[in-house]
Each structure stands twice: as structure tokens, then as C-alpha cells.
C-alpha positions, -999 to +999 in steps of 0.1 A: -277+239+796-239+240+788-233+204+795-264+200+765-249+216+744-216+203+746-235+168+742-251+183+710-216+198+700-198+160+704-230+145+686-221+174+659-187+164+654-192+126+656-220+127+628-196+151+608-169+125+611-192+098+604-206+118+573-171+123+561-159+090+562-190+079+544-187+105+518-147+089+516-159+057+509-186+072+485-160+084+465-138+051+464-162+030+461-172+056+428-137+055+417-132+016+416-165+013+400-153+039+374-120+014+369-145-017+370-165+005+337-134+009+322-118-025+323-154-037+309-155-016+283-123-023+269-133-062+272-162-054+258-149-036+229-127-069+222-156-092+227-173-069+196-145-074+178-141-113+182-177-119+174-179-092+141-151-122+132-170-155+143-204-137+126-185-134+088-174-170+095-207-178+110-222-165+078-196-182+052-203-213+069-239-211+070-238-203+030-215-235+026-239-257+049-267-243+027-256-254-001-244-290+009-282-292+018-292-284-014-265-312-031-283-337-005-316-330-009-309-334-050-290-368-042-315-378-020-342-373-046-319-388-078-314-416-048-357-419-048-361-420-084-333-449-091-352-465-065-385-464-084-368-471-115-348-503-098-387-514-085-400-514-122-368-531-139-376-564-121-402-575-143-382-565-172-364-589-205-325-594-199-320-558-220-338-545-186-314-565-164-284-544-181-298-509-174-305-525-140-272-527-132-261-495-146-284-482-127-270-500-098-242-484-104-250-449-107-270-457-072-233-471-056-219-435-070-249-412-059-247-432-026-209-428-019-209-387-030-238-385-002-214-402+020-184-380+010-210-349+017-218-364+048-179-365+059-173-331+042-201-320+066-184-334+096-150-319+085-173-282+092-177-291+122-145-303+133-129-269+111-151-254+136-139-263+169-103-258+150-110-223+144-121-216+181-092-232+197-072-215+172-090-181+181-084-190+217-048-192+212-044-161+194-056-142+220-031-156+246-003-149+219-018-114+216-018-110+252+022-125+253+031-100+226+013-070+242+036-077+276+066-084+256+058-048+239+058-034+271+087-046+290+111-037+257+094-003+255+103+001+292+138-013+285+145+010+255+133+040+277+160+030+302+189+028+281+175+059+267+180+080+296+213+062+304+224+072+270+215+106+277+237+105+314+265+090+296+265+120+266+259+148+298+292+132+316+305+130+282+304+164+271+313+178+309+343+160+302+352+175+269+344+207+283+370+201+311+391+184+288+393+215+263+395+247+289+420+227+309+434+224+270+434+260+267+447+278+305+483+267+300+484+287+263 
């Protein structure tokens, strides 16, 4: 009976042991999933902030690529009705041949703003990926700065407290200086 319940008493202690180092590693695992929350939070507060930024340009860019639709679309169609005009001219007198050609003309002009819009178009694109590297490289400056910060804050709080050793030798000193000043008076 005694040598069961000394088997029951080791099982005891070995689950209790057991129990307590799962309960430890509970608890860490708890903590570093606490510091995982934390770390994502912050990142995900910067990721907010990033893409509050890329929405307003989203949104200025989708106004400007709006309206170089609409310029297109009205080229396009001034482009269709020369064309029709250009069709009927052929049969025309030699008075018809010279609004032919000015109408040429204004086709050539029409033709080379669409192209400009067409390059303008691909310049938005490119300003794009610009502003993305650029936004890309800000954050590694950002991130240069905020050690810089830190080590010159830790600097200044060192020569801060060898200031303060220096002016506690300091005035031991002058309080040496001035009774040893005053005992031979």
C-alpha cells in the first residue's frame, strides 16, 4: 500500500512538474505573441498611413487620367468628323481642294495633340513608379534618421551625466578648497 502511494506521490510531482513547465511555456509563448501584436500593430499603423498617402494620389491621378480620357475621346471624335468631311471633299471644285488641305492640317494638329496625350499619359505612369521608388526611399531615410536620433540621444544622455560627475567633483573641490581656505584664519 505504501510503496502505491509513493508511486502515486512521484506520479503527483512528475505531472506537477510537467504542468508547471507547460504553464512556463504558456506564458512565453503568450508574451512573445504579445511582442509579435505589438510590432504588427505599429507596422500596421505605418502601412495606414502610407496608403491614406498613395489613396489622395491614387485619387488625383485618377481625376487627371479622367480627364485626358475625356480630351481623347473629343479628339478622337473631331479626328471622325475630319474624316467624313475629307471623304466628301474629293468630289469637290478646286475651292474644295483648299479646305481639303486645311483640313488636312487641322487633322496633322488634332493627330499630334493625341499623340502628346498619349506621351503625357505614359509620363503618369512612369511619375508613378517615380513616386513609389521615391516613397521607398523615404522610408529607409526615415528609418536612418530614427537610429541617428537614437544614438545622439543616447550620446547627449552620457555626456549629461559626465557633466553632472564632473560639477559633483567640482564643487567637492571648492568645498575643500574654501574650508581648507578658512582653518588657518
Amino acid at each position: 500500500m505504501k510503496k502505491v502511494l509513493l508511486e502515486m506521490e512521484d506520479q503527483k510531482n512528475s505531472y506537477e512538474q510537467k504542468a508547471k513547465e507547460s504553464l512556463q511555456k504558456v506564458l512565453e509563448e503568450k508574451m512573445s505573441a504579445e511582442q509579435q501584436l505589438q510590432s504588427a500593430q505599429r507596422s500596421l499603423a505605418l502601412a495606414e498611413q502610407k496608403c491614406e498617402e498613395w489613396r489622395s494620389q491614387y485619387e488625383a491621378l485618377k481625376e487627371d487620367w479622367k480627364s485626358l480620357g475625356t480630351q481623347h475621346r473629343e479628339l478622337e471624335s473631331q479626328l471622325h468628323v475630319l474624316q467624313s468631311k475629307l471623304q466628301g471633299a474629293d468630289s469637290r471644285d478646286l475651292q474644295m481642294n483648299q479646305a481639303l488641305r486645311l483640313l488636312e492640317n487641322e487633322h496633322q494638329e488634332l493627330q499630334a495633340k493625341i499623340e502628346h496625350l498619349q506621351g503625357d499619359r505614359d509620363l503618369y505612369s512612369s511619375d508613378t513608379q517615380h513616386l513609389q521608388d521615391q516613397l521607398k526611399r523615404s522610408e529607409e531615410e526615415k528609418l536612418a534618421l530614427v537610429a541617428k536620433v537614437q544614438q545622439l540621444q543616447s550620446l547627449l544622455q552620457n555626456q549629461s551625466l559626465q557633466l553632472q560627475e564632473q560639477e559633483k567633483l567640482l564643487t567637492k573641490k571648492v568645498q575643500r578648497t574654501a574650508s581648507g581656505v578658512r582653518q588657518p584664519q
